[in-house]
C-alpha angles and dihedrals in degrees: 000000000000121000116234129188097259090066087048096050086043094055100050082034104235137115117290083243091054085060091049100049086050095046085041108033100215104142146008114302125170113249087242091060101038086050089055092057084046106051087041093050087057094046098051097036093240114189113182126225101244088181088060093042094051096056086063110043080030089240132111093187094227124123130198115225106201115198133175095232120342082208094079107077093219086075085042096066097040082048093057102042090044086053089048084050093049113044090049084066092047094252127138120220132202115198116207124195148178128087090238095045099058098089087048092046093045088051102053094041082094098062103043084061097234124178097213153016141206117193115188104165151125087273085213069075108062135033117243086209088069086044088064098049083060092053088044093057093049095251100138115232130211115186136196108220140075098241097068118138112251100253088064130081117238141180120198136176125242104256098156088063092042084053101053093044095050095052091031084065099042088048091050086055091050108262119141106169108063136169136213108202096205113199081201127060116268086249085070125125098161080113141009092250095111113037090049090056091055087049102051089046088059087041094061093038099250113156123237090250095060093059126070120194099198095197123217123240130231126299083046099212112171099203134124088277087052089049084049102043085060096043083057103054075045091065105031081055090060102258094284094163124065093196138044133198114196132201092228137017085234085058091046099053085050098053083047088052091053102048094042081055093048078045093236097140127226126263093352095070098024140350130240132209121184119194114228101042085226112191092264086063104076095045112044107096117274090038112241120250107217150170095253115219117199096238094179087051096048091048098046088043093050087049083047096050091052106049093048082059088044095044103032106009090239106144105202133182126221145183126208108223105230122204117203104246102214105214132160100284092078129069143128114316122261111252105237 
């Protein structure tokens, strides 16, 4: 036999409502009596009907996590540290994934009654038309990305400042003709990467002509095809760059895969910079330098962002501070 709350108020001896507030916690019990229902919740086994609960209070204390592709580490980690967030605040989260399945998953948030969604996706995924029907039907949003409209929370990493390091250190070992492999078009404005890139290359006075912006196609994948795929028009161009920035450290391995089989050596023959500092970064051989995001910090802070809109309405903006990770895939320039 079920049971109900009422089993669960006459054994700790209290009121139904006093089980509710605890369980709850919707307003100010004494730890006595908190520690009664309590007491009385792990004896009998109560587990409370959250679909019930949340027709009344008009939560259901379930929130969606949308990433690009779970099989990237760096999602991995945000997904992890969001969950953490998110379960010490009783909440249950579902993570969706795949780059063909956004617009599915977007579209049937409304009807599983969330309170809350994370995106955290490549946005030439995913319709924003879908975003603000989310909005429309009262599910707060919280986006990774600087193009967001204003009515929605975001949470973006500094990629001006991860630019600027990252050119700032292959210019301080001599190199002068450097690359961003994009995984986006260079039309692009989904992040900051490249037009910090362009504004660190001014900054440090390198002509037009030294830097090389090789674009993605559609359907912009920035995987370790993608990072070959780019090593590849390098070569076939004659090598003309000593140095590469890449959107991604997957796209970065992969460039590194694709030069050591055309037997061009890294760094000795050029330098690579990736873009997340995921876990496999620090220990492939040679070691990756990257610009290191702070993926328990951006998953926390999206969850944070979220429950104080839940909680309070208040729609914020932030940005995640990055640091260049120097590694063994950068040095001084060959002389050719």
């Amino acid at each position: 036999m079920k049971v109900t709350r009422s089993d669960v108020a006459k054994a700790a001896g209290v009121a139904p409502a006093t089980v509710s507030y605890v369980l709850n916690n919707s307003r100010q019990i004494s730890e006595k009596t908190r520690k009664k229902v309590m007491d009385a919740v792990n004896e009998l086994n109560y587990q409370p009907d959250l679909i019930a609960r949340g027709l009344v209070t008009n939560q259901t204390m379930q929130l969606a996590l949308i990433l690009s592709d779970i099989g990237n580490p760096f999602y991995g980690e945000i997904a992890r540290a969001f969950e953490q967030s998110a379960l010490e605040k009783g909440y249950f989260v579902s993570i969706c994934s795949g780059e063909g399945n956004l617009n599915h998953y977007l579209e049937n948030l409304v009807r599983r009654h969330v309170d809350g969604a994370v995106i955290i996706a490549n946005p030439t995924h995913y319709q924003m038309e879908n975003v603000k029907k989310l909005v429309d039907n009262d599910i707060k949003v919280v986006i990774s990305g600087n193009q967001v409209p204003d009515q929605i929370a975001s949470i973006e990493n500094d990629y001006i400042s991860g630019m600027e390091q990252a050119l700032t250190h292959l210019s301080e070992y001599g190199h002068r003709r450097i690359a961003y492999f994009s995984c986006f078009g260079n039309q692009s404005r989904y992040d900051t990467r490249i037009d910090g890139f362009i504004s660190a290359a001014e900054k440090l006075g390198l002509h037009q002509s030294d830097i090389l912006l090789v674009e993605g196609k559609p359907p912009y994948h920035s995987d370790l095809e993608t990072g070959k795929e780019m090593a590849q028009e390098i070569i076939r161009r004659g090598m003309p760059v000593t140095a590469a920035v890449c959107t991604n450290d997957l796209m970065a391995m992969g460039a590194i895969q694709e030069f050591h089989q055309a037997g061009i050596k890294v760094p000795e023959d050029i330098s690579i910079i990736g873009c997340d500092d995921i876990m496999l970064a620090s220990a492939m051989i040679p070691a990756l330098t990257t610009i290191g995001i702070d993926k328990e910090k951006l998953g926390r802070g999206a969850f944070a962002l979220l429950y104080r809109q839940i909680k309070s309405g208040e729609i914020k903006h932030e940005k995640v501070t990055v640091e260049l990770k120097v590694r063994s895939t950068t040095s001084k320039p060959a002389v050719r």
